[in-house]
SEKEKE-308885 format. One line per field, with one value per residue (C-alpha): chain; x, y, z; residue in one letter. Coordinates in nm, 4 decimals, always signed. Example, Ala and Ser with C-alpha at 12.3 -4.5 7.8 and 13.67 -1.06 7.14 Angstrom:
ch: (A:A)
px: (+1.2300:+1.3670)
py: (-0.4500:-0.1060)
pz: (+0.7800:+0.7140)
aa: (A:S)
END
This chain:
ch: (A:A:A:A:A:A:A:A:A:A:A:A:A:A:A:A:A:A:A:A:A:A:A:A:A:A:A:A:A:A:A:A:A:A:A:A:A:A:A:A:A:A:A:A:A:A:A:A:A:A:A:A:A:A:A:A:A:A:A:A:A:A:A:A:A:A:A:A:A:A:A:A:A:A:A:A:A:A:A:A:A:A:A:A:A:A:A:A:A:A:A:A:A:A:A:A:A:A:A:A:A:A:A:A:A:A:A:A:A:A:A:A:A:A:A:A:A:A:A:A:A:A:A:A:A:A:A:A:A:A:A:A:A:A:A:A:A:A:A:A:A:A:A:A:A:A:A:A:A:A:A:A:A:A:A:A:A:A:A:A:A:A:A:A:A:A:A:A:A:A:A:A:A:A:A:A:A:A:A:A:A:A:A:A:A:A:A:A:A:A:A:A:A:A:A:A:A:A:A:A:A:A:A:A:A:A:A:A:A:A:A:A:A:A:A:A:A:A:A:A:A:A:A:A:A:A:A:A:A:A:A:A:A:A:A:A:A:A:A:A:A:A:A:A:A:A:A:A:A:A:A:A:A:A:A:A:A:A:A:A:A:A:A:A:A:A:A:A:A:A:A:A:A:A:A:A:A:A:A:A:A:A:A:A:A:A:A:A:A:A:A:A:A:A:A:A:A:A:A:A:A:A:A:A:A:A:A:A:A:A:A:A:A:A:A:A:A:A:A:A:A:A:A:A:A:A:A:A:A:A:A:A:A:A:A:A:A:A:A:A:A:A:A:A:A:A:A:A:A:A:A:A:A:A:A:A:A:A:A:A:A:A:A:A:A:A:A:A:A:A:A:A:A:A:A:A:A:A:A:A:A:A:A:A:A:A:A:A:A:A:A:A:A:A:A:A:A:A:A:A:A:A:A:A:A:A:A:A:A:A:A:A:A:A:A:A:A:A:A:A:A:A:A:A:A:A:A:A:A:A:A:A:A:A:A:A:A:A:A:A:A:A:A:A:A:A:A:A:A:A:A:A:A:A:A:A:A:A:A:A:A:A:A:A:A:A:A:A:A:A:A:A:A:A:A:A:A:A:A:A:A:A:A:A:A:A:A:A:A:A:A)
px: (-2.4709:-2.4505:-2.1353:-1.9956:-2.0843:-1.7563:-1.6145:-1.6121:-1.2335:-1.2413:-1.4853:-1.2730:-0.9484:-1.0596:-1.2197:-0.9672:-1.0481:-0.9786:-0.8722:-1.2268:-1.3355:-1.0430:-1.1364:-1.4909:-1.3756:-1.1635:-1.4303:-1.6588:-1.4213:-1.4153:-1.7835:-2.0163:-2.2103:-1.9839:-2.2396:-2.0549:-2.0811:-2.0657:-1.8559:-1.7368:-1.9570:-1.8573:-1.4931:-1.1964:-0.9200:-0.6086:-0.2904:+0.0161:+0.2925:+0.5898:+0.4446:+0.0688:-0.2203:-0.4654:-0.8260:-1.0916:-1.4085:-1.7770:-1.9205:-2.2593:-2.0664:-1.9194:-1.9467:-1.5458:-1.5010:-1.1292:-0.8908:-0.5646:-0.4039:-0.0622:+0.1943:+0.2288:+0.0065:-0.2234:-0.3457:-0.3200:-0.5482:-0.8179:-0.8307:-0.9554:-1.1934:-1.3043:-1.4082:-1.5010:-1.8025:-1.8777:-1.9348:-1.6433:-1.5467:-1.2917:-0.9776:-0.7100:-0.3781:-0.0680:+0.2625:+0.4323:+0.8141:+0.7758:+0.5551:+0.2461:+0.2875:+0.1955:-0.1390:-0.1860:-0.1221:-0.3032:-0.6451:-0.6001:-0.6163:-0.9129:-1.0611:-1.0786:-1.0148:-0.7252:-0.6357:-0.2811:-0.2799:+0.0412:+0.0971:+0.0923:-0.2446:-0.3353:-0.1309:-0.2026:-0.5353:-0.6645:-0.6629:-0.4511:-0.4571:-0.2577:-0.1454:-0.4597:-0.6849:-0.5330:-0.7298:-1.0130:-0.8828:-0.7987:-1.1758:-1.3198:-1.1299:-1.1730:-1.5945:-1.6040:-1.3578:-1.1055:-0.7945:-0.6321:-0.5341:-0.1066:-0.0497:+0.1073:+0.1600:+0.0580:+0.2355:+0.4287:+0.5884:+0.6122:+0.8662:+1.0328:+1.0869:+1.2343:+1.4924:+1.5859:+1.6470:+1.8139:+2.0491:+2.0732:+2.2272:+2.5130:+2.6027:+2.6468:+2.8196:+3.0629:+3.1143:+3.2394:+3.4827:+3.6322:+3.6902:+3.8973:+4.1175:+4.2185:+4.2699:+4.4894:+4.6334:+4.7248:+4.8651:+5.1652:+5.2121:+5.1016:+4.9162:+4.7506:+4.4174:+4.6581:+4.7294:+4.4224:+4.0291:+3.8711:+4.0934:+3.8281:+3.7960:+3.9828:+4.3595:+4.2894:+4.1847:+4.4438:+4.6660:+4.5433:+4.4881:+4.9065:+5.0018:+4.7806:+4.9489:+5.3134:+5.4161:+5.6129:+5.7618:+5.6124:+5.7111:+5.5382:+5.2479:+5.2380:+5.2207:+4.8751:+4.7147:+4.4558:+4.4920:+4.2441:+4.4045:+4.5615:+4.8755:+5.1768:+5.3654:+5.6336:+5.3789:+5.1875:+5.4846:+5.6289:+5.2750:+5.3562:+5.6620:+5.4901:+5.6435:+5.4638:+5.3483:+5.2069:+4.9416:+4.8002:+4.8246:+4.5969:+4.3464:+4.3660:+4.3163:+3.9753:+3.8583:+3.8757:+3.7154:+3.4292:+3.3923:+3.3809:+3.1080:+2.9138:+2.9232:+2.8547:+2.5598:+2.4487:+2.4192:+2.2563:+2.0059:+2.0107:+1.8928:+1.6068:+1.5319:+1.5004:+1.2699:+1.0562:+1.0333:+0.9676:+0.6498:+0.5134:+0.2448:+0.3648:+0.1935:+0.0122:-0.1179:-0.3554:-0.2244:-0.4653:-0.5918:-0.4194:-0.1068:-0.0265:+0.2457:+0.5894:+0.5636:+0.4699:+0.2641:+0.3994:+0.4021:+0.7023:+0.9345:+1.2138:+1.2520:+1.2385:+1.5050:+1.6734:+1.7066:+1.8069:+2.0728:+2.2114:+2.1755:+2.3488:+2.6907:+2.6866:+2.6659:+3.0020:+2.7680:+2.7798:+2.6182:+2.7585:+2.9263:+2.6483:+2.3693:+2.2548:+2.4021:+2.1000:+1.9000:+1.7154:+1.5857:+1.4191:+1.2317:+1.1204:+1.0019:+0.7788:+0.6265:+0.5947:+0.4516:+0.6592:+1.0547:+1.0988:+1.4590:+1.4423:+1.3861:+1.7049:+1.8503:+1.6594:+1.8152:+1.7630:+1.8605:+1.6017:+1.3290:+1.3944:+1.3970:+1.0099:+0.8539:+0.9731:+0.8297:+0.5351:+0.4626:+0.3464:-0.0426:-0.0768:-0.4892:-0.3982:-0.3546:-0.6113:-0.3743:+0.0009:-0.0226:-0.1628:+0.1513:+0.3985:+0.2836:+0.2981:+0.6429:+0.6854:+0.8294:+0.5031:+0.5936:+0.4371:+0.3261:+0.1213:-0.1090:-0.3424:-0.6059:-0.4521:-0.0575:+0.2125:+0.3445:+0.5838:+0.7840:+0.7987:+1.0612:+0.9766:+1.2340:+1.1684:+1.3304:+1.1356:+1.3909:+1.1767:+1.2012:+1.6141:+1.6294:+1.4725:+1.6222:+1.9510:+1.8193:+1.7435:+2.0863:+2.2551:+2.0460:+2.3097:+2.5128:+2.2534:+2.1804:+1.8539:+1.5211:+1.4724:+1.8714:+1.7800:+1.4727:+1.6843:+1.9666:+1.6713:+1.5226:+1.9012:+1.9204:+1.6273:+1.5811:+1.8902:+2.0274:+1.8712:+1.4724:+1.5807:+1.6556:+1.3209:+1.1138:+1.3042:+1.2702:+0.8918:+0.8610:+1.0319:+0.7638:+0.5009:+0.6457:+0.6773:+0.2936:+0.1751:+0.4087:+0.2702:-0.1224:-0.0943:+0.1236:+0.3497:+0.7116:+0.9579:+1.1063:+1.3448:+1.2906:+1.6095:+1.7637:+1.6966:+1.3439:+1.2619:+1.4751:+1.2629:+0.9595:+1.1003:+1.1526:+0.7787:+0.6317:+0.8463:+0.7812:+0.4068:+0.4670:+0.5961:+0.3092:+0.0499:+0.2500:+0.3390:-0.0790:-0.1648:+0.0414:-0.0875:+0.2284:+0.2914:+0.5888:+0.7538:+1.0120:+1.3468:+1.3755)
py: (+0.6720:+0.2917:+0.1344:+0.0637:-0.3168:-0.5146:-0.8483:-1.1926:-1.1388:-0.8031:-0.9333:-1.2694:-1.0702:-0.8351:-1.0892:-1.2470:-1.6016:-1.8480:-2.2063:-2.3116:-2.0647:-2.1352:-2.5288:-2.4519:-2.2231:-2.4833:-2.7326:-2.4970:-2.3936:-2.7980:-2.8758:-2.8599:-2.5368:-2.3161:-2.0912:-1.8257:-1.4893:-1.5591:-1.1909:-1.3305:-1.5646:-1.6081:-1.6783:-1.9243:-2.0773:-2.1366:-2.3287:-2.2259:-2.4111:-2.4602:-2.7093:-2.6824:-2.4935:-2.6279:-2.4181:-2.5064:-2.3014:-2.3890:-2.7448:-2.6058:-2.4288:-2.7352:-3.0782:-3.1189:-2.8315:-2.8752:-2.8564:-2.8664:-2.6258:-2.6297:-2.3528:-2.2269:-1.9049:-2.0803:-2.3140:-1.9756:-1.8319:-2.1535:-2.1214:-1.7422:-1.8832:-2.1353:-1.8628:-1.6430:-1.9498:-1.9888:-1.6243:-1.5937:-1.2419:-1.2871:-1.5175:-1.6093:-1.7396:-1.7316:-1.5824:-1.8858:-1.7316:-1.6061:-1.8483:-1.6686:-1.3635:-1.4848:-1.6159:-1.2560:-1.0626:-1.3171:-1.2771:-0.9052:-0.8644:-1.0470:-0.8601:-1.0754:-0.9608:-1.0867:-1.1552:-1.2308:-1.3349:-1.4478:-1.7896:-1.7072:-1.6076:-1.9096:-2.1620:-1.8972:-2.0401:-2.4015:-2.7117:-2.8957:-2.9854:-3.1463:-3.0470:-3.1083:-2.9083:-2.6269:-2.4659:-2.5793:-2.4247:-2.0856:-2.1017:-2.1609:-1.8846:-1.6360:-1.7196:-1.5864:-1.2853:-1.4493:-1.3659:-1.0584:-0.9189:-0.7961:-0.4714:-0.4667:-0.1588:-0.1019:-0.1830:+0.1778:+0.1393:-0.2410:-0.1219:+0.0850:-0.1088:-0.4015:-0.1551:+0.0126:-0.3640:-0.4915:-0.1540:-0.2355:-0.5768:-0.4173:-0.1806:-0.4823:-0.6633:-0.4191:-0.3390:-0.6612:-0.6030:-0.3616:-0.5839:-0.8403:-0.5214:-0.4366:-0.8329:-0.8300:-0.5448:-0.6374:-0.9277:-0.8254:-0.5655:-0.2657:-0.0536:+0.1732:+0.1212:+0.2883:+0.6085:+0.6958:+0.6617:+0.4806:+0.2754:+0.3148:+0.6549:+0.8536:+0.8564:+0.4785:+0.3795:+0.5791:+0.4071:+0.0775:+0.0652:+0.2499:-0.0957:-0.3301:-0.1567:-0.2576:+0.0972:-0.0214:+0.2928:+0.3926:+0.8140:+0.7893:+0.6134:+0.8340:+1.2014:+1.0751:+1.2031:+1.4400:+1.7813:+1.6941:+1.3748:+1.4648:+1.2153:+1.3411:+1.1921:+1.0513:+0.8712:+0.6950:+0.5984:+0.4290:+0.2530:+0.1402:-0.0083:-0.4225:-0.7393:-0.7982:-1.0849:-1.2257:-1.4394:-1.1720:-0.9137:-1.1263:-1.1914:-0.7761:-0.6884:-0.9651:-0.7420:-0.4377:-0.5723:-0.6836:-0.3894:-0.1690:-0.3829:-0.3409:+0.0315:-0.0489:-0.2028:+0.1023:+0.3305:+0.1479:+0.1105:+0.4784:+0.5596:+0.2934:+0.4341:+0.7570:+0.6726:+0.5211:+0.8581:+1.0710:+0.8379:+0.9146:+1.2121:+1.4971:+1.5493:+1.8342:+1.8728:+2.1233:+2.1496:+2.1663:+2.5037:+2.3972:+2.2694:+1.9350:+1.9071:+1.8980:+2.0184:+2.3823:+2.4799:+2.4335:+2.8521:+2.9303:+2.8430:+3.0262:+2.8305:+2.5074:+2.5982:+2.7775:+2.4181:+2.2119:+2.4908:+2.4388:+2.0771:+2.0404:+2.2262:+1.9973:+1.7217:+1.8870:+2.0053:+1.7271:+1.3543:+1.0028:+0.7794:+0.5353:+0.8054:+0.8353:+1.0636:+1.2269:+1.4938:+1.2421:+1.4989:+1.7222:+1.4367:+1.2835:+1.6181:+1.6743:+1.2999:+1.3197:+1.6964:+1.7451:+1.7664:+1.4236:+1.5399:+1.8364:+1.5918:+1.5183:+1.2263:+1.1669:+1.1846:+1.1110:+0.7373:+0.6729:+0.8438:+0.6523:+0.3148:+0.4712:+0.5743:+0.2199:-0.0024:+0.2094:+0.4475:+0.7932:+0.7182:+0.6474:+0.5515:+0.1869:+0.2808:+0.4324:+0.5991:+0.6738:+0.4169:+0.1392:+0.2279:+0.1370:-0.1202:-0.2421:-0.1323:-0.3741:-0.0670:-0.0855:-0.2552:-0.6451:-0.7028:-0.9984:-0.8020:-1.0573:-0.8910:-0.5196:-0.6369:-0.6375:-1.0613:-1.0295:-0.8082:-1.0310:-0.9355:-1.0369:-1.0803:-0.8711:-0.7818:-0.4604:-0.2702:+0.0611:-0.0398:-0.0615:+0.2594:+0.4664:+0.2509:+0.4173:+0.7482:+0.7373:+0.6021:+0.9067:+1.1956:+1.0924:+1.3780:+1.5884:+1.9362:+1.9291:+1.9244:+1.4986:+1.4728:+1.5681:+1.4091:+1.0874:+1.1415:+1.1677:+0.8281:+0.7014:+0.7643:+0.6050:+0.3089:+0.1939:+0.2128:-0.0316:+0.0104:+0.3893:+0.3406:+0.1651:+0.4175:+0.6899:+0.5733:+0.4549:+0.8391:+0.9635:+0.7164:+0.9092:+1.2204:+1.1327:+1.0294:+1.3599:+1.5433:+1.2672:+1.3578:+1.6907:+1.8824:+2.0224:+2.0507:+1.9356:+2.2877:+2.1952:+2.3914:+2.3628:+2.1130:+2.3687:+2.3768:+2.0263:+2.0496:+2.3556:+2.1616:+1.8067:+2.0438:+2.2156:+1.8560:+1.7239:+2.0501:+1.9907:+1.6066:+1.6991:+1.9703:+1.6829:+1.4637:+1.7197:+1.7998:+1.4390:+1.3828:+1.7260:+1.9398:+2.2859:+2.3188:+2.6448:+2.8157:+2.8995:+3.2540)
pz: (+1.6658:+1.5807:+1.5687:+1.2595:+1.1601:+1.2221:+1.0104:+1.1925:+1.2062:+1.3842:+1.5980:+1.7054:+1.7197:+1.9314:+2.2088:+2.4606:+2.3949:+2.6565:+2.5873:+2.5940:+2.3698:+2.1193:+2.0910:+2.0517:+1.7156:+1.5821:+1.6120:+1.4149:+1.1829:+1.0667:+1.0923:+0.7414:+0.9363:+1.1419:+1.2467:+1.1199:+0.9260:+0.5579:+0.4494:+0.1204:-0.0559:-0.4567:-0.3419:-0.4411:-0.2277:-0.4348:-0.3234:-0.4979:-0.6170:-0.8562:-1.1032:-1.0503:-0.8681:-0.6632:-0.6751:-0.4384:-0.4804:-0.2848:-0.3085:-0.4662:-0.7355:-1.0009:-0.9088:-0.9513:-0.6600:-0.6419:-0.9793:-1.0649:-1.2823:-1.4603:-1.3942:-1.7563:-1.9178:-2.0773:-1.7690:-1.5377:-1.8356:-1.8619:-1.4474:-1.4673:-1.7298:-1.5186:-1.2096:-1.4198:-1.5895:-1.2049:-1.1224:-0.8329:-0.7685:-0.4668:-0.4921:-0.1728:-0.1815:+0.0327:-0.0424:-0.1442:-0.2752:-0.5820:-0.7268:-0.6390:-0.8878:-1.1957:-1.1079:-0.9006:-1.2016:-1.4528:-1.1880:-1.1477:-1.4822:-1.5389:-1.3084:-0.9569:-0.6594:-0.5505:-0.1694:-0.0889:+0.2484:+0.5083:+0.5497:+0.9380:+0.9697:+0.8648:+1.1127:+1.3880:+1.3757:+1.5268:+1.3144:+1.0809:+0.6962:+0.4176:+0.1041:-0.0918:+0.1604:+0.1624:-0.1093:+0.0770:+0.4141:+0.2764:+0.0922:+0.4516:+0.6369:+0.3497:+0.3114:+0.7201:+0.6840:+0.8516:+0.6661:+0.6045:+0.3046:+0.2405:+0.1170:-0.2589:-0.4194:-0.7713:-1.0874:-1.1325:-0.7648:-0.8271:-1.1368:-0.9343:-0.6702:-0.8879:-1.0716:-0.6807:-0.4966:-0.7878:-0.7728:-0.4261:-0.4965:-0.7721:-0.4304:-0.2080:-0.4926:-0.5250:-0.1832:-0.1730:-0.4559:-0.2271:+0.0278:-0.2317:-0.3031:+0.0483:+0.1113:-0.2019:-0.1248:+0.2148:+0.1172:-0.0753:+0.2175:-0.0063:+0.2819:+0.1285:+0.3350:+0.6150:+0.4513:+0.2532:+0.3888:+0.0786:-0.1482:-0.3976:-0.3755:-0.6890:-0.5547:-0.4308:-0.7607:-0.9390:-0.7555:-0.7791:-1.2278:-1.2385:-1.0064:-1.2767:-1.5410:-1.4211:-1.2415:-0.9320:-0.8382:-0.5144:-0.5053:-0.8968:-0.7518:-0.4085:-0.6510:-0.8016:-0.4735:-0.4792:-0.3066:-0.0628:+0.0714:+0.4395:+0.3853:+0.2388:-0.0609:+0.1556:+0.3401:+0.0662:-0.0684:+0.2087:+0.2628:-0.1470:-0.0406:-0.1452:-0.2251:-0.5525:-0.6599:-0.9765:-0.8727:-0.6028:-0.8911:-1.1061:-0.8226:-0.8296:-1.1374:-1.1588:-0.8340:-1.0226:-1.3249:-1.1323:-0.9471:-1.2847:-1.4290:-1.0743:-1.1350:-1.5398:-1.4082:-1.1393:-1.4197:-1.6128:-1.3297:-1.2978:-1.6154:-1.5921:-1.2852:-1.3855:-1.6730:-1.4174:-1.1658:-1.4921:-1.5700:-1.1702:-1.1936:-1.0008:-0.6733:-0.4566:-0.1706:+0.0012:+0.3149:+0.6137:+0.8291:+1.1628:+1.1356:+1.2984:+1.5693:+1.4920:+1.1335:+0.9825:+0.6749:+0.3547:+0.3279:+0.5285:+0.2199:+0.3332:+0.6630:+0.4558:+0.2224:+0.4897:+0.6577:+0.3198:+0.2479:+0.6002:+0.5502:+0.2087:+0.3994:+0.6643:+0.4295:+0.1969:-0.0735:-0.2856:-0.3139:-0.1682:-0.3626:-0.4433:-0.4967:-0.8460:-1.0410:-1.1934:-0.9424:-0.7494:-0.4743:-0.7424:-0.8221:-0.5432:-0.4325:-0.7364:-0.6782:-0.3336:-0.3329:+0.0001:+0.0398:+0.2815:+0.2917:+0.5243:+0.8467:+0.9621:+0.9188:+0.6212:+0.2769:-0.0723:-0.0554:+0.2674:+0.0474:-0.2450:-0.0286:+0.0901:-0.2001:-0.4095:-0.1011:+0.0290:-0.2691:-0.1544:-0.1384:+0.2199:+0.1965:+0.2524:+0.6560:+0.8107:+1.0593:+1.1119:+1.3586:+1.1308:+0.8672:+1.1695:+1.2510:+0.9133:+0.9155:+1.2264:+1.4153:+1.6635:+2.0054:+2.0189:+2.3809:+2.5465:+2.7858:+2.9909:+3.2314:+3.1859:+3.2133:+3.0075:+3.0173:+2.7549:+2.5023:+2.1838:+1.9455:+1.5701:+1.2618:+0.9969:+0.6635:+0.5535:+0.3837:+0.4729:+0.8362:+0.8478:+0.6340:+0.9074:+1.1259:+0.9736:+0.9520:+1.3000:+1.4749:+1.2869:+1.5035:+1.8443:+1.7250:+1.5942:+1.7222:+1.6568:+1.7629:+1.6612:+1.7745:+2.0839:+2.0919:+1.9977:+2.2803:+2.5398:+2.4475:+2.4267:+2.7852:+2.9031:+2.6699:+2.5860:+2.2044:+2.0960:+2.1571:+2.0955:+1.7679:+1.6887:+1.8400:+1.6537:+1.3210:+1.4235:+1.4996:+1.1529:+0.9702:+1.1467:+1.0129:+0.6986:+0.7185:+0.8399:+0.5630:+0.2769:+0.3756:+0.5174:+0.2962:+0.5634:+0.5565:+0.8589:+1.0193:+1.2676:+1.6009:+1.7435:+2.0338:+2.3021:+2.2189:+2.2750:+2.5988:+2.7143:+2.6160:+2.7886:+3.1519:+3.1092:+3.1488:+3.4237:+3.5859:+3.5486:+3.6848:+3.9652:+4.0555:+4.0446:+4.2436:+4.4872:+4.4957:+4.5041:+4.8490:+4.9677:+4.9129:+4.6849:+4.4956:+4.5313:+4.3219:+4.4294:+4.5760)
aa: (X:X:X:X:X:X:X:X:X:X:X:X:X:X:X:X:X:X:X:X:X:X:X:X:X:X:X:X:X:X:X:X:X:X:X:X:X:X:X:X:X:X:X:X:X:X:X:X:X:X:X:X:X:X:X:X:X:X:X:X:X:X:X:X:X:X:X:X:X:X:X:X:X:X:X:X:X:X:X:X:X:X:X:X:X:X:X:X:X:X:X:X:X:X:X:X:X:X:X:X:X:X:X:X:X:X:X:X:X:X:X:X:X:X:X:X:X:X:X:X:X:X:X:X:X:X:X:X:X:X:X:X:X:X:X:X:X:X:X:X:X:X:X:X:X:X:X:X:X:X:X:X:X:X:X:X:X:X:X:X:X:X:X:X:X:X:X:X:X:X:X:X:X:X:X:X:X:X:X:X:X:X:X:X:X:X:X:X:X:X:X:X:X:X:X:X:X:X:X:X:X:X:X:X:X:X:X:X:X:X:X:X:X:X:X:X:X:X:X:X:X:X:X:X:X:X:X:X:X:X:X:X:X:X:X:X:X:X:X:X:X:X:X:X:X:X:X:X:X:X:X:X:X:X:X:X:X:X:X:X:X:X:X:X:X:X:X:X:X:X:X:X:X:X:X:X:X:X:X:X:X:X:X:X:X:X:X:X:X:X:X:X:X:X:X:X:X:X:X:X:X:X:X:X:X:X:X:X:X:X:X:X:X:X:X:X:X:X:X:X:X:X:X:X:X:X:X:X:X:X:X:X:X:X:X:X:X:X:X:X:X:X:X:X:X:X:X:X:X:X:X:X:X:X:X:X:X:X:X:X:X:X:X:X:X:X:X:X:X:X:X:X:X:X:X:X:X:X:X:X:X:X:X:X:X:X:X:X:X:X:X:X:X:X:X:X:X:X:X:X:X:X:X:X:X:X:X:X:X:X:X:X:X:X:X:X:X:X:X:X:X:X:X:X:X:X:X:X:X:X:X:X:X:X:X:X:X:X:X:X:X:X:X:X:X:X:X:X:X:X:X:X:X:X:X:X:X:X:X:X:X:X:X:X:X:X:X:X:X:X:X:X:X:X:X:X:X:X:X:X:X:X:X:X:X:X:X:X:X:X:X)
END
């Protein structure tokens, strides 16, 4: 069979260039004729920016091949027309902030395809250029497939991931609010952060609106406890014991009205959020004959709930503080066609974070693997002549990433098949590069579940332990054969 025909990119990628070899492809890369493989020909270079756009398109095409368009609508609108009179199909740009957007979405909807392409892949490769050229440059590197394209979801995910980050932001924002209330708190000696767990739980916040109101009687203050609060009365009343002050009480009471418009603002969120997740078609999938490893057919429906039942319990039955309040897991089951949930260490806020980043059509990656790395869980190595030089460790701020991230550092205590799983790797990598290979391993779940149509059935702790001594037993038979010995069990 004949291999499958591969772009100039692939092809220079995959060669280990020496520095020779490097200097000869920059100085083709600048010359009139590279010599190269021509894999987009009706293209257009654009560089963005705040005030105006730069487009570059071929020399042959318009005798002015490099214009400058305004940032407003109507310039964005007279530069499609413009392509559009010279027949380009393909258009490049980099991800410059948020600039960029409006002239993807005005092209897209014209009809162009659109490359958005990272500003590294470009300085990764030899040469140098100014301001003006780089329409030009990006042109160039496009016309010979040597830019890659970034991964953007459509515009249904793209809503929902807009209302989800900016929910994300009221959390954070009143997270912080919490923080002012223990430091006022604190301050006039009221410690209440001693006695209770959460100060803005509802017996902390009970508390906290009697003291705004004037009540300074600490046994009246202490018998607004709930039931379920482990301190006694005497207790939280000695902890309300402060020396108030009028100034600290103000700085209080501004804390609490900014936390109540941060949680004004999370509902509101909710609500757009669930309009969004009731416009998202409901999904199926037909799962496969054989069932891939780790996971079990979609059939065995009483193991699965089984599993959420038991996980719900352990959990106290009912949802975290900053979940939505609508039924959030009902509804990312019907859109993702599978219940994401029943891996452990994966709940309704991690599956929420995946399906507004990633979406749940998982064609863009080829493999599991290819969705990892895009994740930047894969490992980056330097390997030179079949050795590993160096481990580089890249900064990234994929929110998808730290969620399993998350999801994965809570399996240490889990009696489970991926808890033990977790512990194992613990041991022999450290915490740290455990944790990334966990949650690189819960993303390849979740890939197999999203195009198989399998559900997660835990098999237990002592399973992967029994499975974990199996292949060190069968390690140490080849070894033993390899310097001419024969293990023997004990009698």
């Amino acid at each position: 069979m004949a291999k499958p025909k591969q772009s100039t990119f692939q092809r220079l990628t995959s060669a280990k260039l020496n520095r020779k070899q490097r200097k000869e492809l920059g100085r083709r890369l600048y010359s009139d004729h590279p010599g190269l493989e021509v894999v987009n020909r009706h293209a257009a270079g654009i560089d963005v920016g705040n005030k105006s756009h730069f487009v570059a398109v071929a020399p042959g095409c318009d005798p002015d091949p490099v214009r400058e368009f305004g940032s407003w609508t109507a310039d964005l609108h007279r530069m499609a027309d413009w392509l559009q009179s010279l027949g380009i199909q393909s258009v490049v740009m980099q991800s410059t902030g948020v600039y960029w957007i409006a002239v993807y979405e005005v092209l897209e909807q014209r009809g162009f395809q659109v490359w958005l392409t990272n500003a590294r892949d470009t300085k990764n490769l030899p040469g140098r250029k100014s301001d003006v050229q780089e329409g030009q440059w990006l042109l160039k590197l496009h016309t010979y497939g040597l830019l890659r394209n970034s991964f953007r979801p459509p515009q249904a995910i793209r809503s929902l991931r807009t209302i989800w980050r900016l929910r994300d932001r009221h959390v954070q924002d009143a997270g912080r609010e919490i923080q002012h209330m223990q430091k006022a708190l604190t301050t006039m000696n009221v410690q209440l952060a001693n006695t209770i767990s959460d100060v803005s739980g509802l017996t902390g916040l009970a508390i906290i609106r009697a003291i705004l109101k004037g009540e300074r009687d600490p046994y009246k203050l202490a018998q607004m406890k709930h039931y379920r609060i482990q301190a006694s009365e005497e207790e939280i009343a000695r902890s309300l014991e402060g020396n108030w002050q009028e100034d600290v009480l103000f700085e209080l009471q501004q804390a609490v009205d900014r936390y109540d418009f941060c949680q004004q603002q999370m509902g509101e969120c909710d609500r757009q959020l669930q309009r969004y997740l009731a416009e998202l078609p409901s999904r199926s999938i037909a799962p496969p004959e054989e069932p891939a490893p780790g996971a079990a057919a979609t059939s065995s429906s009483g193991a699965v709930a089984a599993q959420r039942k038991r996980k719900r319990k352990k959990a106290g039955g009912k949802p975290r503080k900053n979940e939505p309040k609508f039924d959030l897991q009902e509804e990312l089951t019907r859109i993702c066609g599978v219940d994401l949930t029943t891996i452990d260490g994966v709940d309704v806020m991690t599956v929420q974070t995946w399906v507004s980043e990633v979406g749940v059509d998982m064609t863009p990656w080829a493999t599991e693997d290819h969705l990892v790395s895009h994740l930047k869980l894969a490992p980056h190595r330097q390997i030179s002549g079949g050795k590993v030089i160096k481990h580089e460790h890249s900064k990234t701020t994929n929110r998808v990433a730290a969620g399993l991230r998350m999801a994965a550092s809570t399996l240490v205590h889990s009696e489970s098949y991926l808890g033990a799983r977790f512990r194992y790797l613990r041991g022999r990598l450290g915490p740290a590069k455990a944790i990334k290979a966990m949650a690189a391993h819960l993303a390849r779940l979740i890939y197999r579940m999203l195009t198989r149509g399998q559900a997660w059935v835990d098999r237990g702790a002592q399973d992967y332990q029994d499975r974990r001594q199996q292949r060190e037993k069968v390690w140490l038979q080849r070894k033993a054969a390899a310097l001419g010995f024969r293990l023997m069990p004990e009698a």
